[in-house]
C-alpha distance (Angstrom), angle and dihedral (degrees) to the residues before:
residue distance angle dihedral
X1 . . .
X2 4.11 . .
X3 3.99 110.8 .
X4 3.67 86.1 -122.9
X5 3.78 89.7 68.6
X6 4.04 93.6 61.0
X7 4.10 88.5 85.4
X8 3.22 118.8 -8.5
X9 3.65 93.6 163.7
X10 3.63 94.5 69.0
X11 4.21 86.8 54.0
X12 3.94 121.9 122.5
X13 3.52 117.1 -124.9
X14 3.81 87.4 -102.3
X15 3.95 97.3 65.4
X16 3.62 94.0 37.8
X17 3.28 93.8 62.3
X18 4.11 88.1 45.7
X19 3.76 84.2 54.0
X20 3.76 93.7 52.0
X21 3.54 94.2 51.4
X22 3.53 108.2 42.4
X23 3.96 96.1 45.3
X24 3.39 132.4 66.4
X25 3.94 122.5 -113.4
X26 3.51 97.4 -125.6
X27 4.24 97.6 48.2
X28 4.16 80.1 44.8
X29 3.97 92.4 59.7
X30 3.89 99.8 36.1
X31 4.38 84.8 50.5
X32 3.28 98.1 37.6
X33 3.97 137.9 60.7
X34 4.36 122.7 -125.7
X35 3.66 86.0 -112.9
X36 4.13 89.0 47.2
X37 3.81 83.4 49.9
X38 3.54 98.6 45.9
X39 3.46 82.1 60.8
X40 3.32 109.8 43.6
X41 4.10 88.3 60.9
X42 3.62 98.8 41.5
């Protein structure tokens, strides 16, 4: 599991967007939960 994926709700805006880019949608929704995702693209 990436590092980023410990807590991504507590994330600025900055690293969330890092996250976004640099993974892939599909690894991002099998590590992560709706709520996790939710707030990952807020």
């Amino acid at each position: 599991m990436c590092h980023h994926f410990e807590d991504v709700t507590k994330l600025g805006e900055d690293e969330r967007e890092e996250v976004l880019e640099f993974h892939e949608e599909e690894e991002l929704e099998a590590e992560l939960s709706d709520e996790e995702l939710e707030s990952l693209r807020a």
